[in-house]
Biopython code that builds the backbone (N, CA, C, O; Angstrom):
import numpy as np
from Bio.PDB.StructureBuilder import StructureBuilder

atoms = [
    (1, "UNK", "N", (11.524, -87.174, -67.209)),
    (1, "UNK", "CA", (10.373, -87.835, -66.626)),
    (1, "UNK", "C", (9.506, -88.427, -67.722)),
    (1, "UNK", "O", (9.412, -87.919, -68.840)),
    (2, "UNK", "N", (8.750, -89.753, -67.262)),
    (2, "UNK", "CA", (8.265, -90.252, -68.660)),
    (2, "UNK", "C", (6.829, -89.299, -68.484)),
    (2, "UNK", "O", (6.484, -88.642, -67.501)),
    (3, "UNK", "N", (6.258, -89.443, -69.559)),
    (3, "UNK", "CA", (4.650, -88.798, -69.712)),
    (3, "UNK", "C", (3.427, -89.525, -69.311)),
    (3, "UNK", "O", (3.138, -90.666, -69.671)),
    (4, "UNK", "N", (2.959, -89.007, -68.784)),
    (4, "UNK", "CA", (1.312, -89.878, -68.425)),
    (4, "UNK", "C", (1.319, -90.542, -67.455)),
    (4, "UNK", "O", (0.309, -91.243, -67.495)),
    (5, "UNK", "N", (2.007, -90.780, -66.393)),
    (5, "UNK", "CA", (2.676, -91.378, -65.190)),
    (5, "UNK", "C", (2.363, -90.597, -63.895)),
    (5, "UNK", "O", (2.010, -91.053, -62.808)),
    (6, "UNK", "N", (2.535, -89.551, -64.195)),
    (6, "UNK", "CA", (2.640, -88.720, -63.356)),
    (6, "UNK", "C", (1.455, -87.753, -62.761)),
    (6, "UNK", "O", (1.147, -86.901, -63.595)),
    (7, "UNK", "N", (0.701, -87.656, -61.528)),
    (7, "UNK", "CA", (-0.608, -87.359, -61.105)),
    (7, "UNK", "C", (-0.832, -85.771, -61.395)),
    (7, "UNK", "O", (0.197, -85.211, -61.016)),
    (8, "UNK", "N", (-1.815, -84.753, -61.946)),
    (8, "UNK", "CA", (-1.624, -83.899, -61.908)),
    (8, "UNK", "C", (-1.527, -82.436, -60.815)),
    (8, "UNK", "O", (-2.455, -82.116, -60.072)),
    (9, "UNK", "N", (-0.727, -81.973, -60.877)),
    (9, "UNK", "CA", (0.142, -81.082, -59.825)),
    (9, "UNK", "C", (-0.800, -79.782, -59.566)),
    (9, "UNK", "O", (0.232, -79.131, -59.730)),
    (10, "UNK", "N", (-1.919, -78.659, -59.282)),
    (10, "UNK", "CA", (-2.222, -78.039, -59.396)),
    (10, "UNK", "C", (-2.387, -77.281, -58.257)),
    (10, "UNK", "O", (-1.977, -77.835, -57.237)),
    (11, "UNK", "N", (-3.082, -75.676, -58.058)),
    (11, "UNK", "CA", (-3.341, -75.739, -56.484)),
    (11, "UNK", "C", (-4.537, -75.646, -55.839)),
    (11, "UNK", "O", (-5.407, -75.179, -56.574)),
    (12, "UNK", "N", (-4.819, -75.851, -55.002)),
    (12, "UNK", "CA", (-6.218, -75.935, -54.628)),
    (12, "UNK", "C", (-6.102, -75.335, -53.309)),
    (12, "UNK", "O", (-5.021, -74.850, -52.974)),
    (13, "UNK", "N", (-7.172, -75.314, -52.469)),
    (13, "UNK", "CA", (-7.861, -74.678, -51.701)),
    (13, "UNK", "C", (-8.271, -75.644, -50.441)),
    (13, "UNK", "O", (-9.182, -76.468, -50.502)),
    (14, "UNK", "N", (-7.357, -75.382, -49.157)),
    (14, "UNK", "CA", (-8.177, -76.434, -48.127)),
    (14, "UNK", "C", (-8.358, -75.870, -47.465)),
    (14, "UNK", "O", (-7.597, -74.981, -47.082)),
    (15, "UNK", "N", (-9.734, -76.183, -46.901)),
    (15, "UNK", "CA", (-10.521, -75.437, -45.548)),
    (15, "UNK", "C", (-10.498, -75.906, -44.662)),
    (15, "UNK", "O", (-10.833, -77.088, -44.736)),
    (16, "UNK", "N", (-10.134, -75.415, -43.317)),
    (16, "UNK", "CA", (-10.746, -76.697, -42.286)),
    (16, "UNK", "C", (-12.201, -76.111, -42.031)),
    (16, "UNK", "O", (-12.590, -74.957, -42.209)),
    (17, "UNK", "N", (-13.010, -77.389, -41.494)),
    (17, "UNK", "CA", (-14.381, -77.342, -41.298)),
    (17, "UNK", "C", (-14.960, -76.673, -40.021)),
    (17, "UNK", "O", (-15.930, -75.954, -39.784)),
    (18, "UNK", "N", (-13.666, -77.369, -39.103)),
    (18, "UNK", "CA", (-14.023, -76.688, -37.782)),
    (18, "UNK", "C", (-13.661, -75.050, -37.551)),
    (18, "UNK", "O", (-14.190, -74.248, -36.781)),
    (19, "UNK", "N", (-13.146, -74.964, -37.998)),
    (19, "UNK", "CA", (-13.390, -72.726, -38.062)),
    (19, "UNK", "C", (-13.600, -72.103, -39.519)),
    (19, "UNK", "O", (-14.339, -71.130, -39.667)),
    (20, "UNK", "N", (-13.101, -72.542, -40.314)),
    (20, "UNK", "CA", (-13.206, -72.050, -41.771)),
    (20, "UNK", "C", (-12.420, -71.384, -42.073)),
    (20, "UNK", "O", (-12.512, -70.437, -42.854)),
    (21, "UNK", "N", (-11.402, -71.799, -41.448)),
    (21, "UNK", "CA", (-9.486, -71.438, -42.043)),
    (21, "UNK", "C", (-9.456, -71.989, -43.408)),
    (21, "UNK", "O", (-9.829, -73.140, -43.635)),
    (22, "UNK", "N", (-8.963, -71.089, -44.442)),
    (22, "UNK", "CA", (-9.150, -71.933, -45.812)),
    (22, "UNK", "C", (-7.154, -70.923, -45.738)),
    (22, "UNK", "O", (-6.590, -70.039, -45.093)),
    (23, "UNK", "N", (-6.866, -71.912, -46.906)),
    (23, "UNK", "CA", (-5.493, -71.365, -47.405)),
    (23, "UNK", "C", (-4.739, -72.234, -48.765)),
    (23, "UNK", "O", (-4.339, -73.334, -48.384)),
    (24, "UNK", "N", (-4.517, -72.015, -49.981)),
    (24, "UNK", "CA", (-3.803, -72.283, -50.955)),
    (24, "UNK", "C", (-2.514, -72.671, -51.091)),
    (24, "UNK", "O", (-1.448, -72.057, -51.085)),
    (25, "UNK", "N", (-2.919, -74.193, -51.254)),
    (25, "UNK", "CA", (-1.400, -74.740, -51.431)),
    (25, "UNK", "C", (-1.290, -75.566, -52.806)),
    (25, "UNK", "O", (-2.408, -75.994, -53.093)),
    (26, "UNK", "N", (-0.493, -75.868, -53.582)),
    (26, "UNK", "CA", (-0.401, -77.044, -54.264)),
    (26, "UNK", "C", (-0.705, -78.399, -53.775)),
    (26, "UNK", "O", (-0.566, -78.627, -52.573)),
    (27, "UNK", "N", (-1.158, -79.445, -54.684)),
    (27, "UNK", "CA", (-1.457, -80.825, -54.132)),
    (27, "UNK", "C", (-1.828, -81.612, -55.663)),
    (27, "UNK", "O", (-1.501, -80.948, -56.647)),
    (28, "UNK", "N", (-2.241, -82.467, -55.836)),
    (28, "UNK", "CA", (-2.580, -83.900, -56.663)),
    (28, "UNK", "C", (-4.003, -83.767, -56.106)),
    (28, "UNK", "O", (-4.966, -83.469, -56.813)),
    (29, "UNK", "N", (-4.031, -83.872, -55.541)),
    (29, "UNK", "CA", (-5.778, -84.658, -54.742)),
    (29, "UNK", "C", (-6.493, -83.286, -55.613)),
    (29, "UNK", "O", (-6.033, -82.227, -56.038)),
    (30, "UNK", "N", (-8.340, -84.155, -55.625)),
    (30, "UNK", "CA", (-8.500, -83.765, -56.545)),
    (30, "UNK", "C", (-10.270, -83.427, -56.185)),
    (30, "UNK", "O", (-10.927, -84.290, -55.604)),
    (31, "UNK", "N", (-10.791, -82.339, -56.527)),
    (31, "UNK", "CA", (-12.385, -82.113, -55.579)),
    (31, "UNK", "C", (-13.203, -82.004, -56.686)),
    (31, "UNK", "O", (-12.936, -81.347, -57.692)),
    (32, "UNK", "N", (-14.434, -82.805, -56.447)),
    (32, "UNK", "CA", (-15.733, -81.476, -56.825)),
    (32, "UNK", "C", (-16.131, -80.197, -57.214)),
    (32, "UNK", "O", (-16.603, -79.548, -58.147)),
    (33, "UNK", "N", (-15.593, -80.119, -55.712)),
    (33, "UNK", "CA", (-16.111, -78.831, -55.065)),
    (33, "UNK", "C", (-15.290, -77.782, -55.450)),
    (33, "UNK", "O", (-14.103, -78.105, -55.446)),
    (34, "UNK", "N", (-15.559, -76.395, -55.851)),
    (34, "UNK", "CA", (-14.835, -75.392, -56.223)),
    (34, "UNK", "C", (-15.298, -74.129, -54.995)),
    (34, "UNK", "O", (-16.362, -74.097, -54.376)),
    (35, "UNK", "N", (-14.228, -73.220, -54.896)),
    (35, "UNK", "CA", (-14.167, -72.118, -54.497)),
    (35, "UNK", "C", (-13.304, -70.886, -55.227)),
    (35, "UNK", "O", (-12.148, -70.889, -55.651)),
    (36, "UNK", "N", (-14.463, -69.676, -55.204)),
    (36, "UNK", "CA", (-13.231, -68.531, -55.482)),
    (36, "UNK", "C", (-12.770, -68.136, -54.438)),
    (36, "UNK", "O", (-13.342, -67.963, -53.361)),
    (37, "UNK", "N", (-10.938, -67.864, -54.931)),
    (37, "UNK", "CA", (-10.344, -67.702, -53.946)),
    (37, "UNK", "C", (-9.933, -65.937, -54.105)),
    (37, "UNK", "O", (-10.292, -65.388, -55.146)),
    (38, "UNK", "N", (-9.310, -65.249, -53.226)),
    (38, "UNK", "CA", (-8.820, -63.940, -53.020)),
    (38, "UNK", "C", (-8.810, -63.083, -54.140)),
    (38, "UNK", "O", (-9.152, -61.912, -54.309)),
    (39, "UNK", "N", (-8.102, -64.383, -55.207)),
    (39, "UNK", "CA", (-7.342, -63.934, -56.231)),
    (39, "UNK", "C", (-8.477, -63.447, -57.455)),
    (39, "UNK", "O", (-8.333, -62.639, -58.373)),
    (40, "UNK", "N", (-9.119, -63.906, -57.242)),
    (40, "UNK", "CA", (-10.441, -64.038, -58.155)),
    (40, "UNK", "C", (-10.189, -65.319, -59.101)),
    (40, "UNK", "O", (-10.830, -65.404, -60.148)),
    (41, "UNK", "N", (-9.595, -65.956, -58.870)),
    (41, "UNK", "CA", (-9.217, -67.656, -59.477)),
    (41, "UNK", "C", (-10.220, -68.551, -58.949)),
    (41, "UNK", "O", (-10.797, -68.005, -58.008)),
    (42, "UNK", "N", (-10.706, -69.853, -59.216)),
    (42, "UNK", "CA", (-11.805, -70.627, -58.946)),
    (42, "UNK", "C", (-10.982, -71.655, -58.741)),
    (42, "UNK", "O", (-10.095, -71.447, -59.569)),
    (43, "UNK", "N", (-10.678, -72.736, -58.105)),
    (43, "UNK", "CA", (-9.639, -73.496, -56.890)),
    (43, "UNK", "C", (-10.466, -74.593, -56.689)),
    (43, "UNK", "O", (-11.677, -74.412, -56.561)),
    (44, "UNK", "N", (-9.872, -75.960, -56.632)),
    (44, "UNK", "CA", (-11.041, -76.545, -56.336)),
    (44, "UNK", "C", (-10.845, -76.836, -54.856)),
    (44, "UNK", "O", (-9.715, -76.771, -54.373)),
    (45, "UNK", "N", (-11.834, -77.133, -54.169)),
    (45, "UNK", "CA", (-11.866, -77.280, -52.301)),
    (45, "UNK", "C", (-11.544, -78.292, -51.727)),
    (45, "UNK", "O", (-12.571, -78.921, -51.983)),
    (46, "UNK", "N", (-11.081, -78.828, -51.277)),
    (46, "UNK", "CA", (-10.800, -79.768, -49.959)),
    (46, "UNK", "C", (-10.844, -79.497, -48.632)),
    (46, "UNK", "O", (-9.963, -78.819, -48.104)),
    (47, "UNK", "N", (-11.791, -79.957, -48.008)),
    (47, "UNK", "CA", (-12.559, -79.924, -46.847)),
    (47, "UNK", "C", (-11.497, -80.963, -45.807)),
    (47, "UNK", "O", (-11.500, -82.163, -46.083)),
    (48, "UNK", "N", (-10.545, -80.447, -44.545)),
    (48, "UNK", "CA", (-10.190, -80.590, -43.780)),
    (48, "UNK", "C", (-10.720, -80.836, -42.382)),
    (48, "UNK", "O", (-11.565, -80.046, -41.960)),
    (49, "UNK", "N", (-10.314, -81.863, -41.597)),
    (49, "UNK", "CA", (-11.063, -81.693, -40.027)),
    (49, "UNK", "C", (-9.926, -80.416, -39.019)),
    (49, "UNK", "O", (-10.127, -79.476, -38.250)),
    (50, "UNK", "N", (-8.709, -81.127, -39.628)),
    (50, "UNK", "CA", (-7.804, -80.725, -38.826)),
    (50, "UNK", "C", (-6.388, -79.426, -39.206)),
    (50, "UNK", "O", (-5.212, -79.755, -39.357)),
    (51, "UNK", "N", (-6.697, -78.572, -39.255)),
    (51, "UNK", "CA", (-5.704, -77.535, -39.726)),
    (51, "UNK", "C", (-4.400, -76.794, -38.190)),
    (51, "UNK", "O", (-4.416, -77.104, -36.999)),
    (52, "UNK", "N", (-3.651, -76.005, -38.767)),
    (52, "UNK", "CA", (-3.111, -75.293, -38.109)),
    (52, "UNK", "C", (-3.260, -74.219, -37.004)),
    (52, "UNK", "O", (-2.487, -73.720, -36.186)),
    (53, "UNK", "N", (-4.607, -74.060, -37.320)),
    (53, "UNK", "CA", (-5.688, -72.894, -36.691)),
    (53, "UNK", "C", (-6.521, -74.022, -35.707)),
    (53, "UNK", "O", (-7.131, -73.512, -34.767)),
    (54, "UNK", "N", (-6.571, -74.980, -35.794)),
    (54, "UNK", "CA", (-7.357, -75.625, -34.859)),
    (54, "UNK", "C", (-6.672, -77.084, -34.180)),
    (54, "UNK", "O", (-7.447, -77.795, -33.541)),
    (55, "UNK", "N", (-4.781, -77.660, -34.361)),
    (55, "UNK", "CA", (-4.538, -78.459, -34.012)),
    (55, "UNK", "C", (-4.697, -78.037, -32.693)),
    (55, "UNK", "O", (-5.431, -77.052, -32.604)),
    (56, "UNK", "N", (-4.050, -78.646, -31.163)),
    (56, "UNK", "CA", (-3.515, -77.998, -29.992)),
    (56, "UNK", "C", (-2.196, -77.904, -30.373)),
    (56, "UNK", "O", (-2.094, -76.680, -30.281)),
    (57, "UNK", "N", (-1.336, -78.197, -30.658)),
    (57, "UNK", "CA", (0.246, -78.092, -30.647)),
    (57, "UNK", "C", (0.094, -76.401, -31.215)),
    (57, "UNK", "O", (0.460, -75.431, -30.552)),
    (58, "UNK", "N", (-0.310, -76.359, -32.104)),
    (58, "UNK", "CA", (-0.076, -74.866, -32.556)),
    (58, "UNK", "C", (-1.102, -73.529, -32.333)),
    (58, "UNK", "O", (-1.090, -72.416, -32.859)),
    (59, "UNK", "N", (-2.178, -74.264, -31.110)),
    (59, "UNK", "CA", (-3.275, -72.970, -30.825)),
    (59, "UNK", "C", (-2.640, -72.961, -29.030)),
    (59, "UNK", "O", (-2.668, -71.961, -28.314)),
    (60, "UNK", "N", (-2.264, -73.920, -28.735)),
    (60, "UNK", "CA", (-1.693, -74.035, -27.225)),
    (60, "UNK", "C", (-2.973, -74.514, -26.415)),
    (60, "UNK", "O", (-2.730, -74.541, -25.209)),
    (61, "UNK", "N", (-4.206, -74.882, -26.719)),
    (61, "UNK", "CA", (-5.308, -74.863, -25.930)),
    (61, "UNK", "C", (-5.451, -76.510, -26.114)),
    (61, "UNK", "O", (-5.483, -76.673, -27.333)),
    (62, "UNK", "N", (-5.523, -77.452, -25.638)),
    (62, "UNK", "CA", (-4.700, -78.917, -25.530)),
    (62, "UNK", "C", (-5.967, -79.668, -24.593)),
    (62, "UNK", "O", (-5.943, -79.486, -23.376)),
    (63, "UNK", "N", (-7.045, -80.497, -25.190)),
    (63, "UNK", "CA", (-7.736, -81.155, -24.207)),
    (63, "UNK", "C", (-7.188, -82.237, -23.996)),
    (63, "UNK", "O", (-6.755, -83.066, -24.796)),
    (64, "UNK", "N", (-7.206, -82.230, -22.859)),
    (64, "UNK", "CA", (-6.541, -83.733, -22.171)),
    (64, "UNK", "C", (-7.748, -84.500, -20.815)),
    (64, "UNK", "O", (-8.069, -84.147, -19.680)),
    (65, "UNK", "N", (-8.071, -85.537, -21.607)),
    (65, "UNK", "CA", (-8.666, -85.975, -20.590)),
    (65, "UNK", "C", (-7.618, -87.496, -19.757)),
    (65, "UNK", "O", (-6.898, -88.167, -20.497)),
    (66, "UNK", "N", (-7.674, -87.713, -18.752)),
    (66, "UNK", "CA", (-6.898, -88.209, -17.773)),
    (66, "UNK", "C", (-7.726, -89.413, -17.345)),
    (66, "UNK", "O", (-8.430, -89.350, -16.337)),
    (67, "UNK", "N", (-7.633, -90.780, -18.286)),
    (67, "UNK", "CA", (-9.113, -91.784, -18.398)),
    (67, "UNK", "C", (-7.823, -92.694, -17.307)),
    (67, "UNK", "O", (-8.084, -93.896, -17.363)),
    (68, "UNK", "N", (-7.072, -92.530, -16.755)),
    (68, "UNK", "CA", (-6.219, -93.803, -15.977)),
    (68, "UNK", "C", (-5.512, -94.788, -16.735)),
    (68, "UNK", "O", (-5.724, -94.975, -17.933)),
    (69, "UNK", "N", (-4.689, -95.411, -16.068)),
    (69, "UNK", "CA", (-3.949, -96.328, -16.985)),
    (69, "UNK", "C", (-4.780, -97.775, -17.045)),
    (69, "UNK", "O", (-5.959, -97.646, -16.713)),
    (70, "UNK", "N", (-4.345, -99.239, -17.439)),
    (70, "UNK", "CA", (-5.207, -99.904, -17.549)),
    (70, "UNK", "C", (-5.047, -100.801, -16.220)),
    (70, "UNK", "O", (-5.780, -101.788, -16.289)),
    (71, "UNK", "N", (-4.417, -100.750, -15.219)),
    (71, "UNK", "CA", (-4.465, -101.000, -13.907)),
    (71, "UNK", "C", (-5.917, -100.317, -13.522)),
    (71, "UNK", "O", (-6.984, -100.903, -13.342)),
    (72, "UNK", "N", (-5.732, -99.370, -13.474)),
    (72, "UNK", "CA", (-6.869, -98.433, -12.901)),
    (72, "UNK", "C", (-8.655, -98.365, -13.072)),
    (72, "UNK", "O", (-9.633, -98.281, -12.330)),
    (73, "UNK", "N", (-8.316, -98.473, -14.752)),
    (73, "UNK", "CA", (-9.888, -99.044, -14.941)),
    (73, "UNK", "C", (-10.278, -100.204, -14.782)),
    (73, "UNK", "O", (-11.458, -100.351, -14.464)),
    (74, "UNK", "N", (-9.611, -101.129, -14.914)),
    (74, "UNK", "CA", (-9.973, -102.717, -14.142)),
    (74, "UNK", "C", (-10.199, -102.789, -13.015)),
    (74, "UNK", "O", (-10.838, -103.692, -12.476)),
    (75, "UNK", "N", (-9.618, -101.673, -12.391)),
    (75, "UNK", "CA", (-10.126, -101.710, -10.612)),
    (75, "UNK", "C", (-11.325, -101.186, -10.522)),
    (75, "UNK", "O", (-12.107, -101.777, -9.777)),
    (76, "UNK", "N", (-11.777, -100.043, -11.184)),
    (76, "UNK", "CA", (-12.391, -99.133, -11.239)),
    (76, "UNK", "C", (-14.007, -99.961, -11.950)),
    (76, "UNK", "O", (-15.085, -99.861, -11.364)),
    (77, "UNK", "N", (-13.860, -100.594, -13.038)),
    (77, "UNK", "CA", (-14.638, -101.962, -13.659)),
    (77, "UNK", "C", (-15.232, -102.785, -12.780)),
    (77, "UNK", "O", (-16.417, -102.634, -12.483)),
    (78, "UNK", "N", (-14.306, -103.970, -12.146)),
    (78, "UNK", "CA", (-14.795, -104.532, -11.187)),
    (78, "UNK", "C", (-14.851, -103.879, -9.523)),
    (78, "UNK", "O", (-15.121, -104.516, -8.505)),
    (79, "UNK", "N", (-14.585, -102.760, -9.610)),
    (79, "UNK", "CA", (-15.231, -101.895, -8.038)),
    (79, "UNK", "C", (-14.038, -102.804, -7.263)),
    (79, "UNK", "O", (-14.523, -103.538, -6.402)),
    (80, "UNK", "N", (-12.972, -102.873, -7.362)),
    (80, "UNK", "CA", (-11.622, -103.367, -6.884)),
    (80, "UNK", "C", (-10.809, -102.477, -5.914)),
    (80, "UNK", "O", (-10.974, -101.340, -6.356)),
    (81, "UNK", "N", (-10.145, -102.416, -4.996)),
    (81, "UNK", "CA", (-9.747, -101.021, -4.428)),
    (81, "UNK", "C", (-8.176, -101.527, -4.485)),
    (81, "UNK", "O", (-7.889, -102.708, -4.684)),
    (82, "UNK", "N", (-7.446, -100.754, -4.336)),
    (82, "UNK", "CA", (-5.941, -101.284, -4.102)),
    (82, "UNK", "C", (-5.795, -101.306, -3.057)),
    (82, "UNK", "O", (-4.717, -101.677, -2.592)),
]
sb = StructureBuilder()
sb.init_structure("model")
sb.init_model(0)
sb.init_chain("A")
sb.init_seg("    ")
for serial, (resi, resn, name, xyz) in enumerate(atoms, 1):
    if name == "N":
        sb.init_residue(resn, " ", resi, " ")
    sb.init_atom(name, np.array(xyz, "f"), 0.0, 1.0, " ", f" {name:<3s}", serial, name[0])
structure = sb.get_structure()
C-alpha cells in the first residue's frame, strides 16, 4: 500500500442520540468530541440518529402511518368522491 493515501483507521465510539446506546467500532470519520469508554480509554464520539436499539426492523415496534396513495389525496384535496 502506498503511504499517506490512506484515511486514518482508529476506533471510536457511536452513540445514538435517541436512547444513548453507545458501542465501539472501528471507522475513519473523525470527532471533536471525546468519550471515556468501559475500558478506561478516551474514544472520540460520533453522535448517531439512528442505531440498532432504535431502528424498527430490529426493535419490531414499526410506525406506519397510512397517508393514501396519490389517487386518494387528490380526491381527498379537491373534496372529490369516487
Amino acid at each position: 500500500m502506498k503511504s499517506g493515501i490512506h484515511p486514518n483507521y482508529q476506533k471510536v465510539v457511536f452513540m445514538d442520540t435517541n436512547s444513548g446506546y453507545a458501542f465501539l467500532s472501528g471507522s475513519t470519520k473523525t470527532s471533536n468530541e471525546t468519550i471515556e469508554w468501559q475500558d478506561g480509554n478516551t474514544y472520540p464520539l460520533l453522535k448517531i440518529e439512528v442505531s440498532s436499539d432504535t431502528h424498527p426492523f430490529y426493535t419490531g415496534k414499526q410506525k406506519f402511518a397510512d397517508k393514501g396513495g396519490r389517487v386518494d389525496r387528490f380526491n381527498k384535496k379537491y373534496n372529490l368522491k369516487n
